[in-house]
SEMARFI-446522 format. One record per residue (C-alpha): chain; x, y, z; residue number from 1. Coordinates in Angstrom, 2 decimals. Example, Ala and Ser with C-alpha at 12.3 -4.5 7.8 and 13.67 -1.06 7.14 Angstrom:
// SEMARFI-446522
  kette     east    north       up   nr
      A    12.30    -4.50     7.80    1
      A    13.67    -1.06     7.14    2
This chain:
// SEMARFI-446522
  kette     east    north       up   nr
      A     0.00     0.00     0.00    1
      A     1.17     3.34    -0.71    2
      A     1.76     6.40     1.28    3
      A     0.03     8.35    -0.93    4
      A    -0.81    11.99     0.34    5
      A    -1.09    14.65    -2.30    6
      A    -0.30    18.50    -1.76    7
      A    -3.72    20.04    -2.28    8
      A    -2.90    23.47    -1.31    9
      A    -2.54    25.08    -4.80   10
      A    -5.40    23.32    -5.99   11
      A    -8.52    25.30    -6.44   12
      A   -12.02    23.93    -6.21   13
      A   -14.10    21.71    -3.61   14
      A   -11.12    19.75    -1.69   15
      A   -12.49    16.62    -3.30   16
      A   -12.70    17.37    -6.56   17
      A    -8.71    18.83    -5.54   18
      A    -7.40    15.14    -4.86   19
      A    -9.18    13.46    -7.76   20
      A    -7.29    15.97   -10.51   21
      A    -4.05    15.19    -7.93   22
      A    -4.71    11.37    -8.46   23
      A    -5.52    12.03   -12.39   24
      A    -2.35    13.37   -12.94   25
      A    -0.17    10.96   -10.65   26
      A    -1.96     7.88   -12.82   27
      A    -1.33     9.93   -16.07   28
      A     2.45    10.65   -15.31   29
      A     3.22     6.93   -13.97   30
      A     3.71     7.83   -10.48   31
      A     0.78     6.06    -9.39   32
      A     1.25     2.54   -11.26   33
      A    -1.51     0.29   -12.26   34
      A    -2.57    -1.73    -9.44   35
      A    -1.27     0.72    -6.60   36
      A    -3.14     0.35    -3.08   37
      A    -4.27     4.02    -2.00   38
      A    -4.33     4.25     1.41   39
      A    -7.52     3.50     3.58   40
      A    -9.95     6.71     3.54   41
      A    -9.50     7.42     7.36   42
      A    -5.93     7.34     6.99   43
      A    -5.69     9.66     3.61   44
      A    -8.07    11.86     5.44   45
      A    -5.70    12.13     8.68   46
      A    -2.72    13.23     6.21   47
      A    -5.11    15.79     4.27   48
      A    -6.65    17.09     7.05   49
      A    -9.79    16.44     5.20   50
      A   -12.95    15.04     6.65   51
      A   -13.67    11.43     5.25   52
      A   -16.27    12.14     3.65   53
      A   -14.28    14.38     0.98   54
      A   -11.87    11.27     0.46   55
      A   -15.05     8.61     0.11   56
      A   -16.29    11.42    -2.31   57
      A   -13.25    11.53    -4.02   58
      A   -12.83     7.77    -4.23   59
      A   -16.37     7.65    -5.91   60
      A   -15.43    10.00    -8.32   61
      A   -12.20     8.82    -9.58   62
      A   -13.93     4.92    -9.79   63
      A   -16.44     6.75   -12.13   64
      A   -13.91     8.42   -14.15   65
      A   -12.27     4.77   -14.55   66
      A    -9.06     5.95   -12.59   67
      A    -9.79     3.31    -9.18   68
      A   -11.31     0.11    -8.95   69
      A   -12.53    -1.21    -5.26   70
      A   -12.18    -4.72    -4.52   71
      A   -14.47    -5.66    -1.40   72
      A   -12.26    -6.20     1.61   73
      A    -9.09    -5.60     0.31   74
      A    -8.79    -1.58    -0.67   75
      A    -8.90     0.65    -3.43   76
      A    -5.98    -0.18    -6.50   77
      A    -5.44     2.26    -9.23   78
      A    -6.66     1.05   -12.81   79
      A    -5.63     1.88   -16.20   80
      A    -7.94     4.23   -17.48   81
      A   -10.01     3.21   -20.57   82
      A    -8.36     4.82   -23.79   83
      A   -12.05     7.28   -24.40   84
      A   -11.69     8.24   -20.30   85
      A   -15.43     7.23   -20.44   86
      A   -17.39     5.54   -17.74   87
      A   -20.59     5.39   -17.31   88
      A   -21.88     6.14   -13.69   89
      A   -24.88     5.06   -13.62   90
      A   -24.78     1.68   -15.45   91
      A   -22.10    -0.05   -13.97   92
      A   -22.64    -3.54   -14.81   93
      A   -18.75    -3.90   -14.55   94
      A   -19.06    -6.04   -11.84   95
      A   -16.74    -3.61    -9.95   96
      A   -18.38    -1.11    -6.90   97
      A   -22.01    -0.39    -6.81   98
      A   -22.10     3.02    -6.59   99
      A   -25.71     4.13    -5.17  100
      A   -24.53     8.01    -5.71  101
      A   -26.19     9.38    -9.02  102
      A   -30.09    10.28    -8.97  103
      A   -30.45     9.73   -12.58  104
      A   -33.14     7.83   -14.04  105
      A   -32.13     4.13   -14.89  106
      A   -32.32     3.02   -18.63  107
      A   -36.36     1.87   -19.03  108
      A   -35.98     2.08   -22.36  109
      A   -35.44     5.49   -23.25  110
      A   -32.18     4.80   -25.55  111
      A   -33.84     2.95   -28.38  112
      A   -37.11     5.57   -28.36  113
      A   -34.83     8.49   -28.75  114
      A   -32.55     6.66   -31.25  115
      A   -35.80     6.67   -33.32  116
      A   -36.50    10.31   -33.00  117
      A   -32.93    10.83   -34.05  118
      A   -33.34     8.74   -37.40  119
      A   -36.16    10.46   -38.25  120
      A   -34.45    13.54   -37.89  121
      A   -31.58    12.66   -40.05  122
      A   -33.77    11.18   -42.35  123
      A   -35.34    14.63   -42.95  124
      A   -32.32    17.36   -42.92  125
      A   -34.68    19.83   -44.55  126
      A   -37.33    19.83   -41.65  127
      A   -34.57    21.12   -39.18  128
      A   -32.49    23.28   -40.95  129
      A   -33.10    26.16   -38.45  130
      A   -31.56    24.50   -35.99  131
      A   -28.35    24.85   -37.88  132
      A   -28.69    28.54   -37.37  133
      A   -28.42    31.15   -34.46  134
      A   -31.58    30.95   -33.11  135
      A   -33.80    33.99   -31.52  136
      A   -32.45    35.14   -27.97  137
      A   -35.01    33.31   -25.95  138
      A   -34.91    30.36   -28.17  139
      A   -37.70    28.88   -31.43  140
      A   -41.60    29.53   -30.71  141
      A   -42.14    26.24   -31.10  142
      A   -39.41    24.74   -28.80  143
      A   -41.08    27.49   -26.08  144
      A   -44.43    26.26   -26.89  145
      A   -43.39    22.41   -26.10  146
      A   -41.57    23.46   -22.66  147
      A   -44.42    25.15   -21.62  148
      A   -46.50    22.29   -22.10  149
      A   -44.45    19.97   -20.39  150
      A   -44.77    21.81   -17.41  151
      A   -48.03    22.67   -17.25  152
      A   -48.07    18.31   -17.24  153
      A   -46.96    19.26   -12.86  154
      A   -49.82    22.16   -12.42  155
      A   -47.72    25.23   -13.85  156
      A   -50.07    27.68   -15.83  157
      A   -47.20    28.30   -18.32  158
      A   -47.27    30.61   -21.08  159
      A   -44.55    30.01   -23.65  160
      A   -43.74    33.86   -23.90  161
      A   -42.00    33.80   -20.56  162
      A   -40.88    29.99   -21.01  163
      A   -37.22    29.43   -21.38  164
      A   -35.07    26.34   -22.36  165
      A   -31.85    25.90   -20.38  166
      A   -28.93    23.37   -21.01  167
      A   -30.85    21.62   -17.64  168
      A   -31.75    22.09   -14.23  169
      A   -28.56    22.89   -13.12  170
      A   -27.75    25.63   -15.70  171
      A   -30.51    27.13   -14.70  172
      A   -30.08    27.29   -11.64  173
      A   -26.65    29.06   -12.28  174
      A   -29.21    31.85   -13.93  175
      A   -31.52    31.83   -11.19  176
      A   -28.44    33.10    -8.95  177
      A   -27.31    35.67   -11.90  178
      A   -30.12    37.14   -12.08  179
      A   -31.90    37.81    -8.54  180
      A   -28.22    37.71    -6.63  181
      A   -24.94    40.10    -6.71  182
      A   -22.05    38.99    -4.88  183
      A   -22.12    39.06    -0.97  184
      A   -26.04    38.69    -1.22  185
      A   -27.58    36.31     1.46  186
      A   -29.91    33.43    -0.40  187
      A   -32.23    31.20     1.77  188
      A   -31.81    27.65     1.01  189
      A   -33.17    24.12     2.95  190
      A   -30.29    23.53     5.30  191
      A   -29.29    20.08     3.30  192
      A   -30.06    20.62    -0.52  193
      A   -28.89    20.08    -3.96  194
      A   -25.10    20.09    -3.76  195
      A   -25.28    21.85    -6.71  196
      A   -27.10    24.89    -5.25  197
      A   -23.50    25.11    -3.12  198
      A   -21.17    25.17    -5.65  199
      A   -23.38    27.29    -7.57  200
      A   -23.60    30.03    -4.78  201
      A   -19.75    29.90    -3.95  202
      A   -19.11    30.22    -7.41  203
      A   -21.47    33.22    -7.46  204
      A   -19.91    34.77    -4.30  205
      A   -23.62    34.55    -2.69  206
      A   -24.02    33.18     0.55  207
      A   -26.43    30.22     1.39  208
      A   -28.27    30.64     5.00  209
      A   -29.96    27.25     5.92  210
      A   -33.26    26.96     7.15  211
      A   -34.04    24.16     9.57  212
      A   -36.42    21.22     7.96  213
      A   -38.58    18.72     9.08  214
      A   -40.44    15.86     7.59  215
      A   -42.31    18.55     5.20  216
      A   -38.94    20.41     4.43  217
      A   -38.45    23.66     5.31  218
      A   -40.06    25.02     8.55  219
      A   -42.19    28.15     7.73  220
      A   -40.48    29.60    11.36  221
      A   -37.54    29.32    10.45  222
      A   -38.29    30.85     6.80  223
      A   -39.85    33.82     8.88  224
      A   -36.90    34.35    10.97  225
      A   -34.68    34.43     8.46  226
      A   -36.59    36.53     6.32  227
      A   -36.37    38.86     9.16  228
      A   -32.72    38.88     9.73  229
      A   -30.62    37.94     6.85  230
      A   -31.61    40.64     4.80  231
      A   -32.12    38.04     1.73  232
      A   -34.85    38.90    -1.41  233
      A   -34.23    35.45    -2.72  234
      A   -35.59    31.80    -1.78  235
      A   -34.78    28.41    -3.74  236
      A   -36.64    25.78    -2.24  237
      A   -37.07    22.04    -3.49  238
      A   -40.54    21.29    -2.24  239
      A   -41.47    17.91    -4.24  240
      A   -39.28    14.41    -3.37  241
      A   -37.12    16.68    -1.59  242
      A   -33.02    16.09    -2.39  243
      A   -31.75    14.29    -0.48  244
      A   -34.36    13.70     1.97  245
      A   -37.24    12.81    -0.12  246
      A   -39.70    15.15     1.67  247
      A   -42.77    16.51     0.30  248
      A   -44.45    19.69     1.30  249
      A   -47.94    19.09     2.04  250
      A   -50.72    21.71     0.42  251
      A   -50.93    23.37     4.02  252
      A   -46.55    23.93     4.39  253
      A   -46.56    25.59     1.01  254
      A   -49.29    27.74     1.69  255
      A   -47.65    28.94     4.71  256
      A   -44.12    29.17     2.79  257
      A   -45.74    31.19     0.24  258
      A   -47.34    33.63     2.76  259
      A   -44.46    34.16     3.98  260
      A   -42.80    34.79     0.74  261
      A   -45.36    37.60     0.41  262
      A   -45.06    39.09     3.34  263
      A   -40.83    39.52     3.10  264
      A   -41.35    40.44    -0.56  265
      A   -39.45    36.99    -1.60  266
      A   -38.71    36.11    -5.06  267
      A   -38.90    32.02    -4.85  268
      A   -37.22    29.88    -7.09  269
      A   -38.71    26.49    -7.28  270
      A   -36.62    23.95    -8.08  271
      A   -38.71    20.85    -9.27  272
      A   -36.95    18.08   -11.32  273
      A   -38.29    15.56    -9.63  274
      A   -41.59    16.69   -10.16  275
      A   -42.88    14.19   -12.26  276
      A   -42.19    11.47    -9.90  277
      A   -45.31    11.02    -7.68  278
      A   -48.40    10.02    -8.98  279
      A   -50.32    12.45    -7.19  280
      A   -48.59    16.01    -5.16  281
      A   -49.90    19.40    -4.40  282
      A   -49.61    21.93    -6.88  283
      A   -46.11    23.61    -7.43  284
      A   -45.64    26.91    -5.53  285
      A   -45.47    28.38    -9.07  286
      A   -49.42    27.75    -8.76  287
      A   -49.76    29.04    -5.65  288
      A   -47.55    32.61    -5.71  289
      A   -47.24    32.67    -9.86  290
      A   -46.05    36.29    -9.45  291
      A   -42.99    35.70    -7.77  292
      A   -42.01    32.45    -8.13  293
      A   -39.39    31.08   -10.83  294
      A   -40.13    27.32   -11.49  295
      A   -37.54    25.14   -12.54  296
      A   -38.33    21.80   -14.22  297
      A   -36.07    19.13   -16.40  298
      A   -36.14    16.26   -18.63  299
      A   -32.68    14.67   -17.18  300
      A   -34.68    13.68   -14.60  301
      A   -37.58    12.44   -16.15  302
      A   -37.11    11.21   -19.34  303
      A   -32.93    10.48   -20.22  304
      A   -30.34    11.53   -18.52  305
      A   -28.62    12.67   -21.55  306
      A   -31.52    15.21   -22.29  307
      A   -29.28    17.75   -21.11  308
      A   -32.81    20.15   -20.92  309
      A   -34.26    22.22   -18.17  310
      A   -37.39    24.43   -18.58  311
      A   -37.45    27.67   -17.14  312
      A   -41.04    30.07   -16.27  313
      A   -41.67    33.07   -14.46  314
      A   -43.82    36.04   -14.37  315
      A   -43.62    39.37   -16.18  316
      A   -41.89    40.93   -13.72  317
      A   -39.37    38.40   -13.67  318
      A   -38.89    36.83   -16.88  319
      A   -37.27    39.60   -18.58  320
      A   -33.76    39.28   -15.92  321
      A   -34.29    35.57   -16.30  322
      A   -33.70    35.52   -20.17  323
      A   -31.69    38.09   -19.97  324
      A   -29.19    36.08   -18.19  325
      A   -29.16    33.06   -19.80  326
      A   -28.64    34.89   -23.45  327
      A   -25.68    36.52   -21.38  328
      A   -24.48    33.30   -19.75  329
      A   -25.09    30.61   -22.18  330
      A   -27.27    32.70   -25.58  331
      A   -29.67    29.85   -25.63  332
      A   -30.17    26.28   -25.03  333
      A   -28.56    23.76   -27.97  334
      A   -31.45    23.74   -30.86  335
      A   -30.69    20.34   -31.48  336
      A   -31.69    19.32   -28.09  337
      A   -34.84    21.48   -28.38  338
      A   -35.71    19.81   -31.04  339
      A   -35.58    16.36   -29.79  340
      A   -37.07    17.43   -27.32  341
      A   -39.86    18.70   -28.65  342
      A   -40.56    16.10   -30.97  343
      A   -40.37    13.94   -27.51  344
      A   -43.57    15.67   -26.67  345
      A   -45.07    16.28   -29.62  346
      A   -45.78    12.14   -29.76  347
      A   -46.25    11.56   -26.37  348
      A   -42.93     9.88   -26.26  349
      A   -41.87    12.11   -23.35  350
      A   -44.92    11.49   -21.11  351
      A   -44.49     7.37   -22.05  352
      A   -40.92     7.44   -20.72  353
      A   -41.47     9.78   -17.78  354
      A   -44.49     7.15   -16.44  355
      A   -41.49     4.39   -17.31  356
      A   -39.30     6.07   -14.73  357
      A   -41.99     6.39   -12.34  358
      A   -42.95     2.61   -12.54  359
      A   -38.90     1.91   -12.03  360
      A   -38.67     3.42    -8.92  361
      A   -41.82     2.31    -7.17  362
      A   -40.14    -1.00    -8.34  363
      A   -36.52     0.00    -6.77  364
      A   -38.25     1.28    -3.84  365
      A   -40.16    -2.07    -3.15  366
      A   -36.86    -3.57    -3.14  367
      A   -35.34    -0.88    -0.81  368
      A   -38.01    -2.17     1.71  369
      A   -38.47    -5.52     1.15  370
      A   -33.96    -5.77     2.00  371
      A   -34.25    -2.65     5.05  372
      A   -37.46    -3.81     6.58  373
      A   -38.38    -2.63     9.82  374
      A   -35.06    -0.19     9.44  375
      A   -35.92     3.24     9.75  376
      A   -35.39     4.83     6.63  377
      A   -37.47     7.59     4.75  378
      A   -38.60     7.60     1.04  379
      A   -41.34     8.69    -1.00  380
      A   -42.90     5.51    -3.21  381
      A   -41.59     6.75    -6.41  382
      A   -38.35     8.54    -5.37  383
      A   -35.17     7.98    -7.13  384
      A   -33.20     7.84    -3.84  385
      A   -33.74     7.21    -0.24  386
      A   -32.56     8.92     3.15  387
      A   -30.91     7.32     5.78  388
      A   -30.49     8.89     9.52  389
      A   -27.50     6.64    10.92  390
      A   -28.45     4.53    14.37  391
      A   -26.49     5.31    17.35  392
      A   -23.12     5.07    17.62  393
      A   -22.96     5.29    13.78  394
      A   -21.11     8.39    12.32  395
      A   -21.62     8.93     8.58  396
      A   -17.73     8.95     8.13  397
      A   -17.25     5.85     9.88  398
      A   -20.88     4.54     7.99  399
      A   -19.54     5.37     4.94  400
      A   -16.01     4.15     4.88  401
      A   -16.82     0.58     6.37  402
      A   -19.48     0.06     3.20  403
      A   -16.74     1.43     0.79  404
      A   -14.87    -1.25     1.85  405
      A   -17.32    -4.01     1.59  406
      A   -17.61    -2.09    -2.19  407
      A   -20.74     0.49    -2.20  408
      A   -20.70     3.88    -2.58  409
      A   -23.30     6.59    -0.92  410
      A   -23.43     9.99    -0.27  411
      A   -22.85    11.67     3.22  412
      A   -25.35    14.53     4.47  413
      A   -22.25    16.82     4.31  414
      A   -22.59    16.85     0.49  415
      A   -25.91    18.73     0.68  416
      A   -25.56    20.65     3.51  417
      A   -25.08    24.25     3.83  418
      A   -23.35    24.61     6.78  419
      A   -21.16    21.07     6.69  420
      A   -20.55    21.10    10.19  421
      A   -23.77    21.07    11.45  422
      A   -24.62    18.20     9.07  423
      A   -26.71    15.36    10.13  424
      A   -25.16    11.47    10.69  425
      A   -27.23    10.32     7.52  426
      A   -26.44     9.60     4.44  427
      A   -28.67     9.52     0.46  428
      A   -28.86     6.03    -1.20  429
      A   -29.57     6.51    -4.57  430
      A   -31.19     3.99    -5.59  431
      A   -31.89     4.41    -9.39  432
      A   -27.92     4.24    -9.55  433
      A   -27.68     0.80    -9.70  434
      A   -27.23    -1.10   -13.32  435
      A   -30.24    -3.76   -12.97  436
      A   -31.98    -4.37    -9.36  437
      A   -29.78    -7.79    -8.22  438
      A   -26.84    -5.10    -7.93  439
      A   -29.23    -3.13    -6.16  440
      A   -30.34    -5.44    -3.72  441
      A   -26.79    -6.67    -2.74  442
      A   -25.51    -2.98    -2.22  443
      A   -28.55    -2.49    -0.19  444
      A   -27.73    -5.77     1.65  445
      A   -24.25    -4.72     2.09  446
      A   -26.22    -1.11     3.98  447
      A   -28.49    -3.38     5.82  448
      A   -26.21    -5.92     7.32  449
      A   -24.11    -2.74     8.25  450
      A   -26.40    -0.88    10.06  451
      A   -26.72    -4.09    12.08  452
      A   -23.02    -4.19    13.15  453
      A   -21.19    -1.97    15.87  454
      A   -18.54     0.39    14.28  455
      A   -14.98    -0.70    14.17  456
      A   -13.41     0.61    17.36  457
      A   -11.25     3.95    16.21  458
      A    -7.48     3.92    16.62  459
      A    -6.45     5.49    19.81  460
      A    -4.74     8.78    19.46  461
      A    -1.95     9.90    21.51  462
């Protein structure tokens, strides 16, 4: 086993993200062999002064960019890296770690659908020869006019005037912030969220204030005080399968949180890609407060993946900054993709695969249960991923490294949480991650059976 312990000090970024380009260019140059042992994740973590959580990330990351392979009960080994440097993390039908990390939805058929889409496209060149072009600042008419349907599929009264197409969720997010946030502005956020909405405010120089949740999300008090004190104008909340707890905010909670936004003069930004998920939900907060709320939907998360498309709405007042930034940030979403995409809804295609995904995870959720049983775990019926508060004396470092090693990867509560320290002993399980559901059910197993055990006794330090 190596000694392994980069210098990340230089290295700019999340501290993960830091030792993954270290070990990248250690693998590249030959320093790191093929078949080196990297040290144990409490151990690399010691030398870093890291927590272990940002090694177990790291270690995820680099087996999904092909650099690591895990090897239950024995360690992580560095691995030749394919010749493309392509891996795909969410089928990994290697037979190597089951990574239950990425809330994407699983393949239920949507690759040989689209492929037919595509052929028909190529088949008619002349039919799509705008697309070719620069297109209009806020994107085609028609491309508009299929967003806003898609959305108003969740309860949003859209208009496809002040409809935008982003290059997904998560760009348009990054508009969100450009638009309603300057540098050193306060935003509220759900104290564990998207762990994009972090990186997105740091990147932004905005700073994220937490609010406390509960099994609804985010607690109206806490919204109130807040309001009161941090001086912020803008909200992003994630009110429907909630990432990563999975909670839902009942009719009665979003009324409240949209009171509230009204009475502090809050612009909301609803972020909603998992929208499509339940069978049945209360109506988006864009219903409820359609003057000041921003909705954000996406078909990454409900139809492919690859559909690198989100769908963007707001108000008059609104919709003008909104556009505005994304023609400054990005001109416009890829016409191609609009196009697809489009033609995905035109035919119903979209809708088909969408009530695919939906059937997959009930299915992946049944299994969840049927290998946690009495457990205490918490999950919506057709969530892509499921939360898991750790059992006394569990820590989520200690959680997390002793299933690495038995060859499963999950995400710690520190990945979503605002305010890292404060952080929860829980962890997400994603479980649309894994290839086909018997990898599924033995990385669940491999969870279960852990739970069950008493942590390894830490080394004593003198």
């Amino acid at each position: 086993m190596t000694m392994w312990a980069p210098d990340l000090a230089a290295r700019p970024g999340p501290r993960y993200r830091a030792l993954v380009d270290a070990l990248s260019e250690e693998v590249a140059d030959g320093r790191l062999p093929e078949g080196t042992r990297l040290p144990p994740q409490r151990d690399l973590a010691y030398r870093l002064g890291v927590t272990v959580g940002t090694v177990s990330r790291a270690y995820a990351l680099a087996a999904e960019r092909g650099l690591v392979t895990g090897e239950v009960g024995r360690g992580t080994f560095v691995r030749r890296p394919t010749p493309t440097g392509r891996t795909n993390p969410v089928s990994d039908g290697s037979g190597g770690p089951i990574k239950l990390t990425v809330n994407a939805p699983p393949d239920a058929g949507y690759g040989a659908l689209i492929a037919e889409r595509l052929a028909e496209m190529a088949a008619h060149p002349g039919a799509i020869a705008d697309v070719w072009a620069y297109t209009p600042k806020q994107g085609f008419a028609e491309h508009r006019a299929a967003a806003a349907r898609w959305i108003a599929g969740v309860g949003v009264d859209a208009a496809p005037e002040r409809t935008i197409i982003t290059g997904g969720a998560h760009q348009a997010i990054v508009v969100a912030f450009a638009a309603f946030a300057r540098p050193g502005d306060t935003v509220l956020a759900e104290a564990l969220t998207y762990a994009g909405i972090c990186h997105v405010a740091e990147r932004c120089g905005v700073r994220l204030h937490g609010l406390a949740l509960d099994d609804e999300g985010a607690l109206p008090d806490a919204l109130d005080a807040a309001a009161r004190t941090a001086g912020a104008r803008l909200l992003i909340v994630n009110p429907t399968v909630h990432n990563p707890t999975t909670a839902t905010m009942s009719l009665a909670r979003r009324e409240a949180i949209v009171a509230l936004a009204r009475r502090h003069d809050l612009i909301v930004v609803e972020d909603d890609v998992y929208g499509r998920l339940p069978a049945e939900r209360p109506p988006p907060i864009a219903a409820l407060a359609p003057e000041r709320t921003v909705y954000i939907g996406s078909a990454a998360k409900s139809v492919a993946p690859g559909l690198r498309l989100g769908v963007v709405h707001g108000p008059d007042a609104l919709f003008e900054r909104v556009a505005n930034a994304q023609h400054d940030l990005f001109l416009t979403c890829p016409p191609l993709m609009a196009e697809l995409f489009t033609r995905l809804v035109a035919d119903g295609t979209a809708e088909r695969l969408a009530a695919r995904q939906r059937q997959e995870a009930a299915v992946r959720q049944r299994i969840a249960g049927e290998v946690f049983g009495a457990r205490a775990y918490r999950a919506q019926p057709t969530s892509y991923h499921l939360w898991l508060p750790l059992p006394p004396p569990w820590r989520a470092t200690e959680f997390i490294e002793t299933v690495s090693e038995r060859g499963v990867a999950i995400d710690p509560a520190t990945a979503f949480a605002v305010e890292r320290a404060h952080a929860p002993h829980a962890v997400r399980v994603s479980l649309s991650a894994a290839a086909d559901h018997d990898r599924l059910r033995r990385g669940l197993h491999v969870l279960a059976t852990s739970l069950d055990a008493t942590p390894a006794r830490r080394r004593e330090v003198i």
